[in-house]
N, C-alpha and C positions, 0 to 999 in steps of 0.2 A: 364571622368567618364562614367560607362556603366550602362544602365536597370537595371540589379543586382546592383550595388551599391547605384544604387539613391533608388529601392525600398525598399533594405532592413534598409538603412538609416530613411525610411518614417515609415517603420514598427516598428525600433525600437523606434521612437520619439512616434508613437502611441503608443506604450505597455510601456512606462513611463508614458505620460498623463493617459492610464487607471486604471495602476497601483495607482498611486499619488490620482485618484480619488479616488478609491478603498480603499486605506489609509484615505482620508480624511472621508471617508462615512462611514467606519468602516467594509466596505464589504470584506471577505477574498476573497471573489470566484472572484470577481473585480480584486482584486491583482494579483491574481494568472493566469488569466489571461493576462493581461499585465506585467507580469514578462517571461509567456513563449511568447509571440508575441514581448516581448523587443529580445527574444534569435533566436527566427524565423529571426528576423530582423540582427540580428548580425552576425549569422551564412548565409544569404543571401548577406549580404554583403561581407564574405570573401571571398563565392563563387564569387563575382564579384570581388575583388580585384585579385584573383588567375588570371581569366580569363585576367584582364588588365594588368599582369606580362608576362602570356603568351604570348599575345599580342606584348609588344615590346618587349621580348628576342625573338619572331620570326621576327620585324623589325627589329632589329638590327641585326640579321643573314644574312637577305636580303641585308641591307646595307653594309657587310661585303663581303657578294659575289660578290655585284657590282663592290667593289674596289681591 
């Protein structure tokens, strides 16, 4: 797992908990906030999953060249 994965994972867990409060308190602006930092979070995550794809299809290049 890489920096982008783990934070956007932390982010999107954050912008649920805020969200959820937000719903419970009846606060829209709450919600809407942790709805877009739920998508910050999702969308930084893909950018690190991209990255850890790239990552071994260029290890496995290497490994292919060696053999």
């Amino acid at each position: 797992m890489n920096k982008d994965q783990i934070k956007g994972s932390a982010k999107d867990i954050a912008g649920k908990a805020q969200r959820k409060a937000g719903e419970l308190t009846g606060n829209e602006d709450q919600q809407a906030e942790g709805l877009a930092r739920q998508g910050e979070g999702k969308v930084q995550k893909g950018v690190g999953n991209v990255k850890d794809a790239a990552d071994s299809a260029r290890d496995k290049l290497k490994d292919d060249d060696r053999h």
